[in-house]
Structure formats: structure tokens, C-alpha cells
N, C-alpha and C positions, 0 to 999 in steps of 0.2 A: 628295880631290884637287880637286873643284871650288869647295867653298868656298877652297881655297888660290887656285885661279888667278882667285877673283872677287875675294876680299884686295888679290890682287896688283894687278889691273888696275882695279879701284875703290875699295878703300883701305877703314882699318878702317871700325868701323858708327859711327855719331854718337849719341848720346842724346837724348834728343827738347828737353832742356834747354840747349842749344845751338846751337838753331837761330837764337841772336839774332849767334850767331858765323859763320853764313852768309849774314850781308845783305850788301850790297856798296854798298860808298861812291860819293859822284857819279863821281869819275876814273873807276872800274872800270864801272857803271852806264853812263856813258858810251861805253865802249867796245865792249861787247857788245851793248849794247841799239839800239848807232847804226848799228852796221858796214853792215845794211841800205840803210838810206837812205845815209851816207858811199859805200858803193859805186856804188850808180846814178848819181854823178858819171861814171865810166869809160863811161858809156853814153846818158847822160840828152839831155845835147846832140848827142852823134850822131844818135840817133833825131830830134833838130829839123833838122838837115842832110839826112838822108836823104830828109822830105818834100819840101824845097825844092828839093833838087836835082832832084826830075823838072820843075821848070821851069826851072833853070839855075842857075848859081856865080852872077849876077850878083843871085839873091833871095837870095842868105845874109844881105843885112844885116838880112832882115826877123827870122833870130833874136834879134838884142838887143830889139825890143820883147814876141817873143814870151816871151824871159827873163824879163822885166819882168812877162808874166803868169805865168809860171811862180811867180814869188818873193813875187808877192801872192796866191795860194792857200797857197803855203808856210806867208806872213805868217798867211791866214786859219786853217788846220791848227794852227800852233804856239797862237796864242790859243786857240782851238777847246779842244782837247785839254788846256790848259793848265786851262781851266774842268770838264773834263770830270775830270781830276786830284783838282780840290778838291772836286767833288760825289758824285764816285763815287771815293773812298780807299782802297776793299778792291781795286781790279784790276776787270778784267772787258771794261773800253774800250766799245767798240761797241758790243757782246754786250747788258753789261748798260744802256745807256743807254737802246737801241731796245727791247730785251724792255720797261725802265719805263714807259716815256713814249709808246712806238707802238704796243705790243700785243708778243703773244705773237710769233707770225709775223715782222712786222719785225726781233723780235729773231733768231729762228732763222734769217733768210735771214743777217743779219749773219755770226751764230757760225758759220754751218756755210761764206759764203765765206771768212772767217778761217781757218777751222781747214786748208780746202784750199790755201788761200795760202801757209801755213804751211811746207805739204807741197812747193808749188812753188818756193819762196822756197828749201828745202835743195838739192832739186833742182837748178833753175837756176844757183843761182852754185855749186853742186860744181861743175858741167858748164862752164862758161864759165870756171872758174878752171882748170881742166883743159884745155880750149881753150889758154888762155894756156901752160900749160906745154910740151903739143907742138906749141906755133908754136913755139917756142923750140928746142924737141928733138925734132924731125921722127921722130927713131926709136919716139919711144912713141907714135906716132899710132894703132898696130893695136891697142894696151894702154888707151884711152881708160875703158872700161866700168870696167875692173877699177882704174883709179887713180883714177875717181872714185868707188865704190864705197869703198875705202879710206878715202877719204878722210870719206867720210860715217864709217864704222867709228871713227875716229880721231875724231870730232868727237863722236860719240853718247860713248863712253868717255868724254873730257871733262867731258862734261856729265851723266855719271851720277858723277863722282865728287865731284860738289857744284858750285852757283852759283860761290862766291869761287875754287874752285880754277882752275877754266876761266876767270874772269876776268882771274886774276894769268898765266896763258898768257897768252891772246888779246889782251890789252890791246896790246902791245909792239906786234904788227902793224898792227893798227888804227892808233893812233897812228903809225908810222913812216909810213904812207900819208897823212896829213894833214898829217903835215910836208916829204913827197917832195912832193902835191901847192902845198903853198903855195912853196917851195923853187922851182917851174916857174914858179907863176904873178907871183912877185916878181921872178925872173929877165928873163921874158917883158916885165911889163912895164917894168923896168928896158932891157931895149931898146930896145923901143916909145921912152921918152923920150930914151932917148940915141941916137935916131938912129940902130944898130945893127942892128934887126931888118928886116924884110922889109919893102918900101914899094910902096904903089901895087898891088898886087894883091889888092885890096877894094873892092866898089863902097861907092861913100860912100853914105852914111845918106839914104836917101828917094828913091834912086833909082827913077824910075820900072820896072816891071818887068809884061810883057803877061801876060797869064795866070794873075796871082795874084788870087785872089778869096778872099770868107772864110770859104767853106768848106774852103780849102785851107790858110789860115792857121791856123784850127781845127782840123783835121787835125793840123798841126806843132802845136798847144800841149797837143792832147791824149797826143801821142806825146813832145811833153819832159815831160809830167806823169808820166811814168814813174818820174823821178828822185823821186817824193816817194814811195816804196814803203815800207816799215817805216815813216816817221813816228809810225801807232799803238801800235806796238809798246811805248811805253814806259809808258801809261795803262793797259796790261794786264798787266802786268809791276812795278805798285805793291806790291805784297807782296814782294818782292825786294831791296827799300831798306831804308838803317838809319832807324831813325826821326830826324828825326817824315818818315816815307814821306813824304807830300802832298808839301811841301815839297823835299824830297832830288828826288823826281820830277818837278817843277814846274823846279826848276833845271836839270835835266838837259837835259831837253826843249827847254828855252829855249838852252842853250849847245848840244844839235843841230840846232836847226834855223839860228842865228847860223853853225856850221860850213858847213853845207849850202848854204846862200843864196852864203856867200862863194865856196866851192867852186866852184859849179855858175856863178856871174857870171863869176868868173875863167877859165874854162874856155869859155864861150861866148865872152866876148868876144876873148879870143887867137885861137880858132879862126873869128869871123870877120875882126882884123886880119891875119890871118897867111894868107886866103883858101884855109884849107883846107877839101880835100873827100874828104868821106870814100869809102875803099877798101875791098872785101870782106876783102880780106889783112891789113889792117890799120885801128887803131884811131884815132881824133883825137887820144885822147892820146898816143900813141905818134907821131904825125903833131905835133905842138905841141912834143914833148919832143926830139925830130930836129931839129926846126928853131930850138930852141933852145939846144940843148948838142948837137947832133951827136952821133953812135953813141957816149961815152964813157960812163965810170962812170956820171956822174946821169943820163943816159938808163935803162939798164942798171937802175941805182937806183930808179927810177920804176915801170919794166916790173916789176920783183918786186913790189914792193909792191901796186899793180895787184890783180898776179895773186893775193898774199893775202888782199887784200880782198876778192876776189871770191870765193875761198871762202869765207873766214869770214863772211862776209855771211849763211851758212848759221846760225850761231848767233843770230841774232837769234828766228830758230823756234823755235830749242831753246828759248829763254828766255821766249817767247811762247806757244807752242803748249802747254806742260802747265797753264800757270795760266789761260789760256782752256779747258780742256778740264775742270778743276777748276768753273768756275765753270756750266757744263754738265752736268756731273755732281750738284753740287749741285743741282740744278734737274731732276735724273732724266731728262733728256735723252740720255745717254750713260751706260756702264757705270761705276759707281761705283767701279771699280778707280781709276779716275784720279784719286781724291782720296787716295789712301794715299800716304805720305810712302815713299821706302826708306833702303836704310841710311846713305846719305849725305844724309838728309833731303830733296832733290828729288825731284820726282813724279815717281820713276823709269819709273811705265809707258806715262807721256804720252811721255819721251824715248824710250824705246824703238820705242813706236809709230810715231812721228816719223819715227825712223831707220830703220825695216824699210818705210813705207812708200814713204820716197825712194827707197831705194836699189830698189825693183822700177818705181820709174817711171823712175828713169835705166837701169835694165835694158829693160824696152819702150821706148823711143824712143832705145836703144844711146847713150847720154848726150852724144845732138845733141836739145837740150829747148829750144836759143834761139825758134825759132816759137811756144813757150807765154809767152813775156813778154810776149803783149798782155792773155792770159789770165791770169796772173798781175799785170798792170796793173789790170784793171778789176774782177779780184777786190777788190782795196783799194780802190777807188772808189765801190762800192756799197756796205761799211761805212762810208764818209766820210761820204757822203749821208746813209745814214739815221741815222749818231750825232748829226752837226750838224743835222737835222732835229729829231730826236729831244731836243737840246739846245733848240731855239726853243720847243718846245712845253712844255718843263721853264719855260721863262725867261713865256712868256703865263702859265702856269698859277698860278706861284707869286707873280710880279712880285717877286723881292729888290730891294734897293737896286741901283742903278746898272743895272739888266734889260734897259734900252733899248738901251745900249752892245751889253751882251753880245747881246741878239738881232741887233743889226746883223751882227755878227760872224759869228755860227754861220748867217745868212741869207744874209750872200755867202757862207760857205765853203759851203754847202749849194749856192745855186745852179752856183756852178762846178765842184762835183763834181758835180753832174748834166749839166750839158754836157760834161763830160770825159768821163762815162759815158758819154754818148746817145753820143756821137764816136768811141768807140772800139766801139759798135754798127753805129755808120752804116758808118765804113771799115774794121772788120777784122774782118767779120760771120763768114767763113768761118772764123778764128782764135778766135774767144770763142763763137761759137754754141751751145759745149757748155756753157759756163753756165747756160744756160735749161735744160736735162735735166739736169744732176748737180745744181743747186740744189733742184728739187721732190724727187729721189730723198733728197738727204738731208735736209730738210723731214720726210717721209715714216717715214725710220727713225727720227728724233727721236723723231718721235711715238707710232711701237711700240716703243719705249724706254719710254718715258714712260709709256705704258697698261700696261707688263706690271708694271713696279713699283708704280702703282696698285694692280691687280688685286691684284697680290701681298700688297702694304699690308695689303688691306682684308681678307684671309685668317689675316695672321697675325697683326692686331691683336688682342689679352686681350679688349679690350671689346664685340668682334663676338658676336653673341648665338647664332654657333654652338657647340654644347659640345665640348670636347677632347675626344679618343679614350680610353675608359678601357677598360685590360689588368686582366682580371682575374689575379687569383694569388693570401779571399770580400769583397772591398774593393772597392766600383764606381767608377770615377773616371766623371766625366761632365763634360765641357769642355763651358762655357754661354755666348755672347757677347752675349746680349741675354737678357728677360723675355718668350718667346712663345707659341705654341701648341704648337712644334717640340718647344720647352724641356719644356714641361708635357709634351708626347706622350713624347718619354725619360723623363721623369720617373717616368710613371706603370709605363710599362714595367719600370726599375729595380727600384722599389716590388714591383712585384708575385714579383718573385725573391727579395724575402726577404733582401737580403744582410746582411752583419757591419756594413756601414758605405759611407755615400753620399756623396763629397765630390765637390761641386761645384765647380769649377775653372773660374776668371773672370781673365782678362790682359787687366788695361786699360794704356794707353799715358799718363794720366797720373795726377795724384792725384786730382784733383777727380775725375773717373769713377768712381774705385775705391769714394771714400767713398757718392757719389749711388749708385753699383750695391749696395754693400754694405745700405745704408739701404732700396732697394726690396727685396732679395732676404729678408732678416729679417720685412719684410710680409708675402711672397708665401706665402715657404717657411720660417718658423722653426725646421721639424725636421730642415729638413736643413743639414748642414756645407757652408762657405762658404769656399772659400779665394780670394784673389785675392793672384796675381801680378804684380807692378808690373815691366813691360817697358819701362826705358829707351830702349832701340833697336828698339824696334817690333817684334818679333821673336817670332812665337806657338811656331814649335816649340821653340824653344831650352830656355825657361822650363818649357814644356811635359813633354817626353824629361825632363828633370831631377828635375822634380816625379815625373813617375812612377817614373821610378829608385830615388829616395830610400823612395816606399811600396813600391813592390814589393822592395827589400830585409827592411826591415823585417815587412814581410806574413811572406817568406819564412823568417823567422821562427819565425810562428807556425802558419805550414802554412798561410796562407790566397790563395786565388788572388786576383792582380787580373785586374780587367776593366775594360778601357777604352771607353767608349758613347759615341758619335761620331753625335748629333744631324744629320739633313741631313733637308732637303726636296726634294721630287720633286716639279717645274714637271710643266705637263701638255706642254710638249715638251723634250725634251732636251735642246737646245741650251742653252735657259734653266740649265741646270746649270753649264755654264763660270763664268757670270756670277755666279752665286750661293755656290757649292761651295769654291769654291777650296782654303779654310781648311781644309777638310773631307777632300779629295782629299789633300792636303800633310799631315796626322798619319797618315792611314790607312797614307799611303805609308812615314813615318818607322817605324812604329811594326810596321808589317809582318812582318817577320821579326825582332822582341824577343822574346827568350827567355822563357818566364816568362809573357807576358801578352797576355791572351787579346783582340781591338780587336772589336769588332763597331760596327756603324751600325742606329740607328732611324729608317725612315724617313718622313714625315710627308708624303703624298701629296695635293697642292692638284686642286680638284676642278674650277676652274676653268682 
């Protein structure tokens, strides 16, 4: 029954040979990869009105030039990233620029604020696009938790039932929001020159105004720097394209942020000609699109789209967050689960994690989570810094052609994401101060990640000069996935019973494996039988259950019992078991109550 309802609700399994059938082209890449930053348009300039207004309506016009610096960080981001693309081609963004080039440290602070951004990034726009829907329909205001919780539910399924599939959904919304928002902003200023729209309630440009100084100007650029939130998302998310990646990713990037910049100009500048200000109840855009069409359809039209974008804005995690956590995991920093592909070939446990951790943060802060976008702001600003940091020192080191350019580049976007940083220290210290404590805690586990694997390493490695356990002393199956101590330790145990016959039982996931395993195991072990199962869909017990089937008929046969020897090691603390076992835990259980056949485990106890 529950593989039926997991069929159902994520769809058959893929073969591992097909994963070049789940890359997504620039259109779809676009669309999911962008929704992030395309959203922050609905918010980005607001946040620059809200500064100013605690001096008056008569500073708004100070947002057009503060725009102007918004859109030259953009400028510097897009180039940035764009370089960061063609140097670093496997993914990684940040993560892996700063781990190369600044050290170990600067990398972890990177991946582990990514990885929480991630986390805020689903949160926040479920919750704000939820906002949106019971403004609209006052009766579901008391249902908030529960419809955005859903709606996470709803997004996570998407995205476990493979990249292209959630693509070919989400794309539609996404886009209809950049054609509802250009649709405004050509209307708008088709006004504007026809003399039609609102006049005379804007101070003209350079108007003097008392009380604005540039730390309060600073204030507003750091607080519209908000609008450039997922920007990186698409340098980490390079394994996701068709080839040639680089390229496919490099365009993409370039046509979000060409989106972004127009967006985010056209939206400031209406909402300073049109001298709005902004309302608790309501939003600029919704203020812009009133006073441009009046309560009809395209208003109406606008406000959905909005409100879709504001959810889906949540995918850009999903698409982000497991190939960051992959590249983490390689690097034994995090549980190596995260690097297994599932049956839809996406890192299904990065997306799951993803999902179960949102939805308990929109569960504690009852899914009013808008106070965390400063925090979720300056999480993405201290990767910006140290990647484009981490890029200059790449460009001194090596000097390619043309270096000078490029370090100019990644020197301003570096400096001005450290002002955006320090700025949103200085003014919303009481809102991001928990940056400074969640960032060393997960620093911290990184690195007892990283040492128990170590440890572990160096235990189960052949070549360690401790000697394997030997037992002294009707068909033994013994499932093998590697050449270890573990291995040998079942081995010997087997051996010493004496049986009719020892088949060693190896599911590798492609060919090359199979042949490289087959070739050690003939070294190691000549006497003993070798079989390997070739698992298209990644799937250990399936192959598994089958295999044994097939001998325990035939055994039964001959009168002879099987026995199935189930290899596991015993960390010196328990926990360490989830992380390691799994595979182990999962035939015990399958195999549990099989007729016929007898499962036992050897267990192979680490001393450290």
C-alpha cells in the first residue's frame, strides 16, 4: 500500500540512465531558478519607501538614486556570478569558491548561511504568499499555519517527483507574473506621457530635504538590497542544465538579472511618480496597480500573480538547497545521505529535509515569519562577500587574461556587499543578531561531522595495520557494498560455519562500478562467489528480496537452508548508527518475517 501511494504521488522510478532527461532548458531554468529574486520585486522598493518615510513623502525621490545603487550591485552580482559559473562548472556557488580560495572556515560560514537561507527562503514566501491570500479572503485568516504548511507539502511533492516535472508546473506562474508586472509598468508609464496619470504629487528630483543624512540613505540601499535575494541560486544549481551547463547557466543568469533590474526600475520609479506611500494593509504594488487600472480585472490580475510568485519563490530552495548540501556532503561535512539520488533521480533527502524543516519554522512563529527578512537578507549577503572576495583572490593568484577587469568587478561587488552587510548590522541588530550564534553552532557540527567520518575512515580502511577479527570454526548470502574490515569481519564469521556455498551479493548503481568492484573483489577474495546486481533505479532491496527468492527456491530444493549475513558496524555512540546503517536497517526489516530464511547481522564494533 505504500509503495502504491508513493507511485502515486511521485511517480514511477527513473533509471539512473536518464538523468540527462532531467536537465531543464534555459526557459524552464529560468523560471524556477529565478522565482526568488523575480519575487523580491513585490517587496524590494517598499522596503526603500519604508526608510524614507520616517523622514517624510517629500524624501521618496531620494529612491531613484538609491535604485541606481541597487542596480549597480545587481550589475556587479550578475558579472560576479557570471565568472563564478565558468570557474566553478560542477555547482556549489559560494560554498565551494570561499572553501578554495579563503580557507576552510570562510567556506563553512558561507554553506552553512546558504543552507539556512534556504530554509528561510521556503518559509518566508509560503507565509507572505499566504498573507496575500487571506487579505483577499478574510475568512481563512484563523487557517494561516495550516494553508501554508500545505502549501510547502504541495511544493516538496513537486520537487521529489523530479527537476523537469516541477519546472513544466511552475514555469506558467512565474512567467504570468512578469508579464502582469511589465503589462503595469508599460501602462503606467504610458500615462505618465499621455498626460493621464497622477501629476504633481512628487517632489521633483533634488529636492532639498532636512534630516536625510547618509547613514539614513544607507539604511534605504541596504534595506532595497533585499530585492537581490536568490541571485546565487543559479551558480549552485549548475548541474541542473542541459549541457554545455556553463553556458546554459551563464545565459540564464544574464537574462535574470536583465529581468530583475527592469522590474525593480519600473516599480520604483512609478511608485515615486505616482507619490505613493506605503501602507501596513497594503502593498506599492497593489497601490501602483489601483492607481493604474482601478479595482478591475488587471488589478485583480496582478494581485494573483503576486501572490504566486510569492510562493513559489519557495522553489528556488528546493532547487538550491540539495545540490548545496551535496557538495557538503562530499566534502563530509554533513550526512552523506544527501548525496544519493531517489527514485526520481533528485536528491530526494536534501528536498525532504528542506520541507520538514520549513514547515516547523512556519509552525513556531505560527506563519507570521515577515520580521525574519532581514535575517534572511543578510544571510545572502555574507555569501556574496566572501564568494566575490574569494573571487579576487582567485583572479591576484592566478592573473588569466583579462584579471584586471575581472578583479575590478568582484572588488566593487565585494565592497558593497560588505556595506550592505555591516548596514543591516548596524540598523536591524535586534533582527539578525542571531546570526552571530546559529552561525558558529553550525561551524561546529560541520566539524563533528567531519571528524567522526574521519575517525571512521581511518578504522575501516584495509591498509590500517590493525588485523581484522578472526572467528574461529546451508547457502550464506552476504550483501557487500564496499572492500572493508566490516566486509572481512562477516567474511570470516561465514567461513568459519562451514557452509555449502558463500555468495557475495554487490548492487552497484552503474557499470563502471560493477566492472572496478568485480576486478577488486577477484584480488581480495578469489574463493569466494561474486555476484553483482546492476540497479538501474538505485534501489538495494528490490534486487536484493529477488536475488534471495530465486536461491532460496532452488536451496529448497535441495533441503538446504539459506542464511542471509547482514554486515553492520557499531560507532561507539548510537546515534552514529542512523547515519551509517540505514541500508542495513532497510533488508533486516524487508527480510524479517521471510519464510524460509534465516537474516542474522555481524557486528563489527569501532573501538574509537
Amino acid at each position: 500500500m505504500f509503495a502504491s501511494i508513493k507511485r502515486f504521488l511521485i511517480g514511477r522510478p527513473l533509471k539512473s540512465n536518464e538523468l540527462g532527461e532531467q536537465k531543464l532548458n534555459k526557459l524552464k531554468a529560468l523560471a524556477i531558478l529565478s522565482s526568488d529574486a523575480l519575487s523580491s520585486v513585490a517587496y524590494g522598493p517598499e522596503q526603500i519607501l519604508l526608510v524614507l518615510m520616517t523622514v517624510g513623502a517629500v524624501a521618496f525621490w531620494y529612491s531613484i538614486p538609491i535604485a541606481v545603487g541597487v542596480l549597480i550591485l545587481l550589475t556587479a552580482l550578475i558579472l560576479s556570478y557570471r565568472q563564478i559559473i565558468f570557474a566553478y562548472p560542477h555547482g556549489g556557488g559560494a560554498y565551494v569558491v570561499s572553501k578554495q580560495n579563503l580557507g576552510i572556515y570562510p567556506g563553512l560560514i558561507a554553506g552553512g548561511s546558504l543552507l539556512v537561507d534556504y530554509i528561510l527562503t521556503v518559509a518566508v514566501s509560503v507565509s507572505a504568499g499566504t498573507d496575500a491570500i487571506t487579505s483577499a479572503f478574510p475568512v481563512l485568516h484563523d487557517h494561516t499555519v495550516l494553508i501554508a504548511v500545505a502549501f510547502v507539502i504541495f511544493i516538496t511533492l513537486l520537487n521529489l517527483r523530479g527537476v523537469t516535472e516541477s519546472a513544466s508546473v511552475l514555469a506558467y506562474p512565474v512567467y504570468l507574473f512578469v508579464l502582469a508586472l511589465f503589462i503595469l509598468i508599460g501602462a503606467g508609464l504610458y500615462n505618465i506621457i499621455s498626460g493621464s496619470g497622477p501629476s504633481g504629487v512628487h517632489a521633483p528630483l533634488g529636492t532639498p530635504v532636512a534630516g536625510v543624512g547618509l547613514f539614513l540613505l544607507l539604511r534605504a540601499f541596504a534595506s532595497g538590497s533585499s530585492a537581490l535575494t536568490g541571485v546565487e541560486a543559479i551558480s549552485n544549481a549548475i548541474p541542473n542544465f542541459e549541457d554545455p551547463a556553463p553556458k546554459n547557466a551563464a545565459k540564464t543568469l544574464t537574462a535574470m538579472g536583465l529581468l530583475l533590474g527592469l522590474l525593480f526600475s519600473g516599480i520604483v520609479f512609478l511608485a515615486y511618480y505616482y507619490g505613493i506611500t506605503p501602507r501596513p494593509e497594503v502593498t506599492v504594488v497593489s497601490e501602483i496597480a489601483e492607481a493604474t487600472f482601478g479595482r478591475n480585472f488587471m488589478y485583480y490580475f496582478i494581485q494573483g500573480t503576486t501572490a504566486l510568485i510569492l510562493i513559489l519563490a519557495a522553489n528556488t530552495g528546493y532547487s538550491a538547497f540539495p545540490l548545496l548540501a551535496v557538495n557538503l556532503a562530499q566534502d563530509k561535512f554533513i550526512p552523506r545521505m544527501f548525496t544519493v539520488r531517489g527514485d526520481r533521480l533528485g536528491y530526494s533527502n536534501g528536498i525532504i529535509i528542506l520541507g520538514v524543516l520549513s514547515i516547523l519554522l512556519i509552525i513556531v512563529f505560527k506563519g507570521q515569519t515577515e520580521h525574519l527578512i532581514p535575517l534572511y537578507a543578510v544571510g545572502v549577503f555574507i555569501p556574496f562577500t566572501l564568494s566575490q572576495t574569494g573571487m579576487m583572490m582567485k583572479w591576484i593568484r592566478e592573473k588569466p587574461e583579462g584579471w584586471a577587469l575581472k578583479l575590478t568587478i568582484n572588488s566593487a561587488g565585494a565592497l558593497i556587499s560588505l556595506l550592505v552587510t555591516i548596514m543591516f548590522f548596524l540598523t536591524k541588530f535586534t533582527q539578525v543578531w542571531t546570526v552571530l550564534v546559529f552561525l558558529p553552532l553550525i561551524i561546529l557540527l560541520f566539524h563533528r561531522i567531519r571528524k567522526h567520518y574521519e575517525a571512521l575512515g581511518d578504522q575501516l580502511r584495509l591498509t590500517t595495520c590493525e588485523p581484522a577479527l578472526t572467528i574461529e570454526g546451508n547457502v550464506m548470502i552476504l550483501p557487500v557494498a564496499g572492500i572493508t574490515h566490516v566486509v572481512e569481519n562477516s567474511l570470516n564469521y561465514v567461513k568459519s560455519l562451514a557452509p555449502h556455498q558463500i555468495i557475495a551479493v554487490h548492487i552497484p548503481f552503474d557499470r563502471e562500478n560493477e566492472a572496478e568492484f568485480q576486478e577488486k573483489w577477484k584480488a581480495w577474495q578469489p574463493d569466494v562467489r561474486l555476484v553483482t546486481l546492476h540497479s538501474p533505479y538505485r534501489s538495494i532491496i528490490q534486487p536484493l528480496t529477488k536475488f534471495i527468492d530465486t536461491v532460496q527456491r532452488k536451496a529448497g530444493e535441495s533441503n538446504y537452508q539459506v542464511t542471509v549475513v547482514i554486515p553492520q558496524f557499531i560507532p561507539k555512540k548510537g546515534w552514529h548508527n542512523i547515519l551509517h546503517n540505514q541500508s542495513s536497517l532497510l533488508i533486516r526489516a524487508h527480510l524479517l518475517y521471510r519464510r524460509n530464511v534465516i537474516v542474522t547481522t555481524v557486528p563489527y564494533h569501532l573501538k574509537k
